[in-house]
RODO-2510 file (C-alpha; in nm, 4 decimals, decimal comma):
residues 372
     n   res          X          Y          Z
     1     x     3,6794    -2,6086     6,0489
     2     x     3,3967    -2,5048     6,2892
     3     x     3,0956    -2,3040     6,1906
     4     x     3,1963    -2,0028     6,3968
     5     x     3,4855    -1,9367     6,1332
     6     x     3,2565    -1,8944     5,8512
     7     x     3,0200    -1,6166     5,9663
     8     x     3,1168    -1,2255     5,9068
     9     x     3,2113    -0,9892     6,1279
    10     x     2,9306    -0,8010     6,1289
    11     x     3,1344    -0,4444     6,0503
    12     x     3,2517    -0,6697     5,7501
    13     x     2,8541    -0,7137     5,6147
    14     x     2,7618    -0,4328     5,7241
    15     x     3,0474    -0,2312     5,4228
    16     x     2,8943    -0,5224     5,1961
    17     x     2,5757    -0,4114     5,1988
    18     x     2,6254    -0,0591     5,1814
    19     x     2,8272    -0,1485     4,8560
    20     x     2,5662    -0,3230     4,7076
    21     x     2,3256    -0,0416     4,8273
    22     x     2,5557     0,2142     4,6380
    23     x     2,6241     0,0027     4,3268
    24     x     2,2713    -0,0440     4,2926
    25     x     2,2034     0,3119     4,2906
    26     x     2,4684     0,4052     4,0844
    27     x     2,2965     0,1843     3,8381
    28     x     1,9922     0,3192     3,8338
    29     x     2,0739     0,6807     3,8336
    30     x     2,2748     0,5810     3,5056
    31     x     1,9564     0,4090     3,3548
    32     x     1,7581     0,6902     3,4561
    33     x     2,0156     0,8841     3,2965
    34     x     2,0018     0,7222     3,0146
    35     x     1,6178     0,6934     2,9832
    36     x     1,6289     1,0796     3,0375
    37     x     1,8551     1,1525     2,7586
    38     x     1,7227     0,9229     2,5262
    39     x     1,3840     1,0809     2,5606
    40     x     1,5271     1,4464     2,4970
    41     x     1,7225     1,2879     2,2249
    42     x     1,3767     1,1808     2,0718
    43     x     1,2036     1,5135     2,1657
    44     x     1,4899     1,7431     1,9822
    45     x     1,5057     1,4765     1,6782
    46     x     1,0767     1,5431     1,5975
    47     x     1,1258     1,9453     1,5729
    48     x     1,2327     2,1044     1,2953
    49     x     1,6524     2,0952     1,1839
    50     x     1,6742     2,4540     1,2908
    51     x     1,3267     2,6795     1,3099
    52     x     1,4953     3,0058     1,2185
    53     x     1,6320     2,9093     0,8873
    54     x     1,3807     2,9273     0,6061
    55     x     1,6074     2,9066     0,2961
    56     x     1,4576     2,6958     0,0836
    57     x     1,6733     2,4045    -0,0234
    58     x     1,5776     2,1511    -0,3755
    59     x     1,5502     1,8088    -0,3013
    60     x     1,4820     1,5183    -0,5670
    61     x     1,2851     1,2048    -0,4986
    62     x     1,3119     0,9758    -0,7572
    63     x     1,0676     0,7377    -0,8836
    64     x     1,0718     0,4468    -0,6649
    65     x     1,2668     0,5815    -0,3629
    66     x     1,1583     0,3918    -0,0266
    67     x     1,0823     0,5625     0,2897
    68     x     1,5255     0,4862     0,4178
    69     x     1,6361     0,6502     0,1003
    70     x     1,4292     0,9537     0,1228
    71     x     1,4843     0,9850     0,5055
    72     x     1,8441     0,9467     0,4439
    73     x     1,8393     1,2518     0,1835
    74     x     1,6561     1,4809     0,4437
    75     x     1,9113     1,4444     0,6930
    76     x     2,2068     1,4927     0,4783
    77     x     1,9885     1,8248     0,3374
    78     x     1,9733     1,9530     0,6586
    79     x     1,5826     1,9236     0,6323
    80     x     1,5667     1,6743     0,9420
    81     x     1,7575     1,5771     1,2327
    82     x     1,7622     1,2047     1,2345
    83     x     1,6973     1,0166     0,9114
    84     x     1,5795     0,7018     1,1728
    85     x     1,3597     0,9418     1,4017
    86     x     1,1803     1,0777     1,0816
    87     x     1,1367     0,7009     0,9610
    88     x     0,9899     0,5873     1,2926
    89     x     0,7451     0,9155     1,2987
    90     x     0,6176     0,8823     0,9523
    91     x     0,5100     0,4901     1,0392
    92     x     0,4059     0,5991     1,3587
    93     x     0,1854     0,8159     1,2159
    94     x     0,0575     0,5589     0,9621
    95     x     0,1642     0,7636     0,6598
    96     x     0,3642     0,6604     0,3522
    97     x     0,3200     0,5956     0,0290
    98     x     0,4868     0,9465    -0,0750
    99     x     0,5639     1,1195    -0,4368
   100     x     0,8340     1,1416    -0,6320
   101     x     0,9531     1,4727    -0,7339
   102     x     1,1412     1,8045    -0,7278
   103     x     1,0649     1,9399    -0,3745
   104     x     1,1462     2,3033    -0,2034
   105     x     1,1873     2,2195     0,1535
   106     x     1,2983     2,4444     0,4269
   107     x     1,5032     2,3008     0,7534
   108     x     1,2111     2,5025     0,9798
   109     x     0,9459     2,2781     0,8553
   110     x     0,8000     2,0173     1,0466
   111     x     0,7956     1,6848     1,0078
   112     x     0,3970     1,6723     0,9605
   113     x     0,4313     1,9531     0,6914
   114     x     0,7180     1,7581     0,5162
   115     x     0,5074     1,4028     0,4946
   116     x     0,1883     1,6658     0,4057
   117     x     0,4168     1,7753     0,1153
   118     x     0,5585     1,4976     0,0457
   119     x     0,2331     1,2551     0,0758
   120     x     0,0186     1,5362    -0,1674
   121     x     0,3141     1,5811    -0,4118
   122     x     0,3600     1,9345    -0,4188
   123     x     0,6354     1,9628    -0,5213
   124     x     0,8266     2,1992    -0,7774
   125     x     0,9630     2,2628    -1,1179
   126     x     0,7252     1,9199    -1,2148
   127     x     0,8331     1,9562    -1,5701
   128     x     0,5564     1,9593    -1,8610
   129     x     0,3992     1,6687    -1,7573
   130     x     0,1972     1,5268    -1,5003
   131     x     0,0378     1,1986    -1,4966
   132     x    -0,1737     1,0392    -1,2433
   133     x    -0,3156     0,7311    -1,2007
   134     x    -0,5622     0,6509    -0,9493
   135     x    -0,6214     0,2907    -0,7544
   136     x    -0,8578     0,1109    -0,8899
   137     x    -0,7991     0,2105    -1,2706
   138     x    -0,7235    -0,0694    -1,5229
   139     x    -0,4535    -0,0517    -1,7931
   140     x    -0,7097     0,0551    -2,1200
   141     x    -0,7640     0,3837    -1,8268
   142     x    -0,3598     0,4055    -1,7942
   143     x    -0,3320     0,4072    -2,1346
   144     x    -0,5683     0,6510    -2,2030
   145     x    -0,3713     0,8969    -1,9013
   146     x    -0,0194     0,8545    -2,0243
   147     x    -0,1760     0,8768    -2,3551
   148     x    -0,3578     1,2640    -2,2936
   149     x    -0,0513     1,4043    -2,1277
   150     x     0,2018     1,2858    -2,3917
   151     x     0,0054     1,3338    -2,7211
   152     x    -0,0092     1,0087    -2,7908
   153     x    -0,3308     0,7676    -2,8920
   154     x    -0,4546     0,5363    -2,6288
   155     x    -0,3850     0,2441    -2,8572
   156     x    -0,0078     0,3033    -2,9262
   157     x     0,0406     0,3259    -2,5709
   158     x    -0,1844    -0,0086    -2,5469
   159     x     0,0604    -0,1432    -2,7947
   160     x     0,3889    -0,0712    -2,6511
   161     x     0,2322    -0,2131    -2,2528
   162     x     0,1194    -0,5105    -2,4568
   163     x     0,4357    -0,6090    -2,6276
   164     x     0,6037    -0,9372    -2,5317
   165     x     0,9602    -0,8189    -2,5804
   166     x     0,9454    -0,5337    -2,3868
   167     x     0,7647    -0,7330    -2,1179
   168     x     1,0259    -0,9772    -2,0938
   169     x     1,2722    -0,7484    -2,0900
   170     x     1,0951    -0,5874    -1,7823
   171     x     1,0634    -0,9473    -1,6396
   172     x     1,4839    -0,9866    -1,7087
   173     x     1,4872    -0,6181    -1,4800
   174     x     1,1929    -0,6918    -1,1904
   175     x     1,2155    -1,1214    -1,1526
   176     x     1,0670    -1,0933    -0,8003
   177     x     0,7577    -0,8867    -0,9429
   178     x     0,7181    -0,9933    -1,3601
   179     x     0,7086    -1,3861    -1,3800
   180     x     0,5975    -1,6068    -1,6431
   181     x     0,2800    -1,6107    -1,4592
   182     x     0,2011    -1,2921    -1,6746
   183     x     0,2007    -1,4330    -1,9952
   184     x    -0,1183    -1,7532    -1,8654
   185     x    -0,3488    -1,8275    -2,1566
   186     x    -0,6490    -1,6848    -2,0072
   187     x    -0,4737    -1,3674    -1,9446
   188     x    -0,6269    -1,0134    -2,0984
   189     x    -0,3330    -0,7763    -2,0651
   190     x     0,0087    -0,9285    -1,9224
   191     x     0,0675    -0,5517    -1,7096
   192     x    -0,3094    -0,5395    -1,5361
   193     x    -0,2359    -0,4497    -1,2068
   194     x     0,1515    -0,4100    -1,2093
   195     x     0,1625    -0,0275    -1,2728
   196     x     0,1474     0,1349    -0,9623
   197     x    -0,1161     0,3716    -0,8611
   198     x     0,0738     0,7302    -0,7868
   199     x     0,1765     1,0417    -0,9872
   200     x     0,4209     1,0545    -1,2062
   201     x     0,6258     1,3595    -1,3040
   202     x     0,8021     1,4294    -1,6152
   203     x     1,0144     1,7090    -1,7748
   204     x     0,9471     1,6492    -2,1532
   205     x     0,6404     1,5057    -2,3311
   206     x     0,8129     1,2890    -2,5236
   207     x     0,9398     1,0647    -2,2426
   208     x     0,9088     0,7188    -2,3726
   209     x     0,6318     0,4911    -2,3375
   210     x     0,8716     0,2460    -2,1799
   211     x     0,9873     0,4394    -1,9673
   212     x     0,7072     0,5409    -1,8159
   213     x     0,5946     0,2074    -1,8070
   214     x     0,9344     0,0809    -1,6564
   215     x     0,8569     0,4181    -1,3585
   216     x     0,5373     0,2383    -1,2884
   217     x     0,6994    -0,1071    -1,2860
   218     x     0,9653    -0,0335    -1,0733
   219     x     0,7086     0,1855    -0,8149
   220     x     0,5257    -0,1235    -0,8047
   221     x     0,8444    -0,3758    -0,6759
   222     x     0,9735    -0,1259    -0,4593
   223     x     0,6307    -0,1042    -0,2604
   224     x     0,5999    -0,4824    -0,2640
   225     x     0,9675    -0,5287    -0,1078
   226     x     0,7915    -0,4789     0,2558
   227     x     0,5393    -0,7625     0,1815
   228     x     0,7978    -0,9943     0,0723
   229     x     0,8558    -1,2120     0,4208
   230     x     0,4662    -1,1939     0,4785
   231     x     0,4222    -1,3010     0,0916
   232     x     0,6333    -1,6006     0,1458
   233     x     0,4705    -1,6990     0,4943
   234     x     0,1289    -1,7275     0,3390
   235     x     0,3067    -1,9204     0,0293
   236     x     0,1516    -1,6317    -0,2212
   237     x     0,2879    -1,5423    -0,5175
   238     x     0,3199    -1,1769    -0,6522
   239     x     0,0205    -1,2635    -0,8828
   240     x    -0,1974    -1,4088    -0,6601
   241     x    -0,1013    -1,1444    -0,4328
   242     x    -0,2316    -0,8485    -0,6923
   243     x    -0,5167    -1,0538    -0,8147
   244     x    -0,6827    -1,0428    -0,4615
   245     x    -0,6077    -0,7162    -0,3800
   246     x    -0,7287    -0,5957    -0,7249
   247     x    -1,0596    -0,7232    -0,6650
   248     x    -1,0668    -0,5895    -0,2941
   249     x    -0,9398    -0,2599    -0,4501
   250     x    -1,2609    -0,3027    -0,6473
   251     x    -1,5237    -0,3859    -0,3990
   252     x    -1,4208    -0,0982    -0,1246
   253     x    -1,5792     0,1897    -0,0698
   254     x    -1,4322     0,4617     0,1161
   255     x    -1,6141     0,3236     0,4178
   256     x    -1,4988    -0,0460     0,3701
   257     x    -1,3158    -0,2310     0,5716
   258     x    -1,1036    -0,3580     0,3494
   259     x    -0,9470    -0,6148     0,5893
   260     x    -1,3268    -0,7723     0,6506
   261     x    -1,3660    -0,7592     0,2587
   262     x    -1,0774    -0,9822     0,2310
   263     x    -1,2100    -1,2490     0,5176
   264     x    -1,4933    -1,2819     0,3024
   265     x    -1,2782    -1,3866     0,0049
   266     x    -1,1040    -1,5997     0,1881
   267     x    -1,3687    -1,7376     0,3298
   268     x    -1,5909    -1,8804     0,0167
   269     x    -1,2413    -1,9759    -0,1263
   270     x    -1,2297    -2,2075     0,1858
   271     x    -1,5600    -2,3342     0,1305
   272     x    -1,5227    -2,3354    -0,2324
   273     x    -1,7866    -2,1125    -0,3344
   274     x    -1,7418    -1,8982    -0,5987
   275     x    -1,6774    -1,5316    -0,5089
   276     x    -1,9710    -1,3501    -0,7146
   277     x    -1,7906    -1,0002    -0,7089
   278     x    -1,9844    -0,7343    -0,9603
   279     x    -1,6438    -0,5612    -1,0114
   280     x    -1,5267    -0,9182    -1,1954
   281     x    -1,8372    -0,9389    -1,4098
   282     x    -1,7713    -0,5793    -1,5534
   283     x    -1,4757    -0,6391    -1,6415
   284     x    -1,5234    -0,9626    -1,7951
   285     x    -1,7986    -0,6919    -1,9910
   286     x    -1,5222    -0,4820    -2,0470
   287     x    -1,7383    -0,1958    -1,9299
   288     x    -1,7872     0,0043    -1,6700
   289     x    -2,1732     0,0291    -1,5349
   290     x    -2,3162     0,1854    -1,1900
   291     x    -2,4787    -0,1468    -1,1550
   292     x    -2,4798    -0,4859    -1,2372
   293     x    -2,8044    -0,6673    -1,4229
   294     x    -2,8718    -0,9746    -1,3509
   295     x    -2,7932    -1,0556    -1,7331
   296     x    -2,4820    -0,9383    -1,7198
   297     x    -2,3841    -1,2315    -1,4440
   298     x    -2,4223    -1,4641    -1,7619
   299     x    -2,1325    -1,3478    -1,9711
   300     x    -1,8808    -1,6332    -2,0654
   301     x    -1,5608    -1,5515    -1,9150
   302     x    -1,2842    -1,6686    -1,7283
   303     x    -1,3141    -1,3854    -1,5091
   304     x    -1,6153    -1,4140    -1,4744
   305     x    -1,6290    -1,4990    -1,0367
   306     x    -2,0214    -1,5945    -1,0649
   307     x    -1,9609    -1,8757    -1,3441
   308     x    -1,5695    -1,9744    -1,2188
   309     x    -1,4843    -2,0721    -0,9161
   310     x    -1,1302    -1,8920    -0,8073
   311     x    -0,9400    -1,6072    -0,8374
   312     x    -0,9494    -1,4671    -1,1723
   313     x    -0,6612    -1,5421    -1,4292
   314     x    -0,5156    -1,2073    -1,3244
   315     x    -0,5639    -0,9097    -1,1736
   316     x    -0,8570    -0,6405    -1,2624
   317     x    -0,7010    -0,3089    -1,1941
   318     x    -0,4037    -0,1808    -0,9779
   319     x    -0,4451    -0,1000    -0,6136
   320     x    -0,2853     0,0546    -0,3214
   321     x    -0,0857    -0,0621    -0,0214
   322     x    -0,4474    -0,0691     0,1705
   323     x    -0,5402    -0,3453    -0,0448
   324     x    -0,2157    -0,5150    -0,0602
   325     x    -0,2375    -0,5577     0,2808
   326     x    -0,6140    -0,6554     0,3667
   327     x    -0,4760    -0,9340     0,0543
   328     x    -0,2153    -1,0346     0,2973
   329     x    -0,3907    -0,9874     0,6460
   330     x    -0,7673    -1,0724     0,6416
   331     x    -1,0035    -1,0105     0,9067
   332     x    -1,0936    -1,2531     1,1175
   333     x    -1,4937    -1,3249     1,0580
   334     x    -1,7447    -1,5923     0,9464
   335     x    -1,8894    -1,3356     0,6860
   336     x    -1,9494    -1,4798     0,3274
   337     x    -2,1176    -1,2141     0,2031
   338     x    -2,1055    -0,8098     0,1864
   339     x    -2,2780    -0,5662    -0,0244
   340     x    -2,2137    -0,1965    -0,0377
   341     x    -2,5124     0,0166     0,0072
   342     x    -2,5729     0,3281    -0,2602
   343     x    -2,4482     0,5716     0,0351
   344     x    -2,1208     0,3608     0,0243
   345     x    -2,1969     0,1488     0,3716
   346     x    -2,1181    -0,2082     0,3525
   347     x    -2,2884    -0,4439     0,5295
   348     x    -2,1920    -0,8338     0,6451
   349     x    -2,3545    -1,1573     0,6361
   350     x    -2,3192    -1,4811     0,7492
   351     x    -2,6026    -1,6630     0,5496
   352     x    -2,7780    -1,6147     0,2261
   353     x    -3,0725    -1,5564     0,4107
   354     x    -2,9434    -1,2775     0,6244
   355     x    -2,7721    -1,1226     0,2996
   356     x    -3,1058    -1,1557     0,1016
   357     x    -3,2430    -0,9300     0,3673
   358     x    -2,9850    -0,6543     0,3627
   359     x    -3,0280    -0,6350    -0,0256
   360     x    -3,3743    -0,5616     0,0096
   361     x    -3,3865    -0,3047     0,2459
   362     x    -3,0343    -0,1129     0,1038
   363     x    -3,0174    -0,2349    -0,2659
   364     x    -3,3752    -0,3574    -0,4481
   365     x    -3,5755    -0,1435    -0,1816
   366     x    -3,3348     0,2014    -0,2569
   367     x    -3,3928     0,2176    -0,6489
   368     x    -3,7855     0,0670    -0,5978
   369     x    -3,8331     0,3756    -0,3972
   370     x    -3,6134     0,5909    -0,6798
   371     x    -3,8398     0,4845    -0,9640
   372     x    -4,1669     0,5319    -0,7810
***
């Protein structure tokens, strides 16, 4: 066969390309299409359900309800559009974290006012009582808060969080959270730092102990269910996990960058120095101070980070996602030391030397100029 045979008329390419041109086209105009509508899809899904209607409408989030459940609830209420739009704006927005409760919402609000309401936990018909535990408190400070808003003593509540069958039973419930790790020699109190920081709502003051201990619990597992893969990458265990971010909880000041705090952990672990973190030492004391004397730093304990090298045995208090996640996601530095200035700045260093200088000028040189 010659060559001649296998060239195209040239009518023939010339109804080729004018089909490609067209199928091309066609293509794009249904991409653009597509990118158009999803857009306005997006757009409708952030405003409010329907701005006109302001009947208010009860909805319950209970204890332990992740961001998908409670998303889920607000579209079938009516309250949002799209349970997946709301989930993808709340995250966007870097917000979370929200309260359980008996809410009055409205399908006009928006979907800032709903995570407002939702994030501050106002909420309605709370019931008779109301307890709230801040991060950074230990269990003895738990204790003492369930303890004032049931009419109970601090110590029977200490009891009933201290007591090995109702521990294991919890461990029997929560295996990914409560392990045997709990129950170490060196230990203080099995629960310190597994009872979520949040506010708690209940109907009747005489709400078991265990119960409300078993709320706290279970807040605690559900939050740590988004940490899990990370958890596993880095090879930490749950303890480990809320030992660290105890202590970072701790150390930070509302200024703090909690993710540097953390590279300096993990930094004089790596270099196996001890940590020297005040918060440690006080608790060790089993007291709480404004500031730490250089006597103090000689208590014998095991959680005690200027004598014993290490984490301590367990956690010191119960902190936030913040903290969870500067645990899990240090910053990357050559810091090995930080101290926190009386105004609540914190300042880095990479050598004694340059850390020796920073305490005089914000720490020793601060309360000199106090007591002259």
């Amino acid at each position: 066969m010659s060559k001649q045979s296998y060239i195209q008329p040239p009518g023939k390419k010339r109804r080729l390309k004018k089909a490609i041109f067209f199928a091309v086209l066609s293509l794009l105009l249904i991409l653009g299409g597509l990118t158009a509508g999803g857009y306005f899809f997006i757009q409708s899904a952030l405003e409010p359900a329907d701005k006109t209607d302001h009947h208010p409408i009860q909805i319950n989030v209970p204890i332990g309800s992740s961001l998908s459940v409670i998303a889920e609830k607000l579209e079938s209420e009516g309250i949002v559009k799209n349970a997946e739009i709301f989930k993808y704006y709340v995250k966007y927005k870097g917000e979370g974290d929200f309260q359980a409760g008996e809410y009055s919402f409205t399908p006009s609000m928006t979907m800032d006012e709903l995570i407002k309401s939702l994030k501050t936990g106002k909420v309605i018909g709370q019931g008779k009582v109301k307890i709230t535990i801040p991060e950074g408190f230990q269990l003895t400070q738990i204790a003492a808060a369930i303890g004032k808003e049931t009419g109970r003593s601090a110590n029977d509540v200490l009891k009933v969080m201290n007591d090995r069958a109702f521990i294991k039973e919890m461990m029997s419930k929560y295996p990914e959270l409560l392990t045997e790790e709990v129950f170490a020699e060196k230990i203080r109190y099995p629960l310190e730092g597994y009872l979520y920081p949040a506010t708690y709502h209940y109907a009747d003051k005489k709400k078991p102990v265990k119960a409300i201990v078993e709320d706290m619990l279970k807040k605690t597992d559900s939050v740590l269910v988004q940490y899990r893969t990370s958890m596993a990458a880095k090879q930490m265990s749950t303890h480990k996990l809320l030992t660290l971010s105890s202590l970072i909880e701790e150390e930070a000041t509302e200024k703090a960058d909690r993710h540097k705090i953390s590279s300096v952990f993990y930094n004089r672990l790596a270099a196996g120095m001890p940590l020297q973190t005040d918060p440690t030492v006080l608790y060790a004391l089993g007291k709480h101070k404004k500031r730490v004397l250089y006597e103090d730093l000689e208590v014998n304990s095991p959680y005690n980070t200027y004598k014993v090298k290490g984490l301590t045995p367990g956690p010191i208090g119960n902190s936030g996602v913040s903290s969870m996640e500067a645990a899990l996601n240090p910053a990357d530095t050559d810091f090995l030391y930080f101290l926190a200035s009386p105004a609540g700045d914190v300042y880095y260093a990479k050598t004694l030397e340059e850390h020796n200088k920073l305490k005089e000028k914000y720490i020793t040189g601060h309360y000199e100029k106090q007591n002259q």
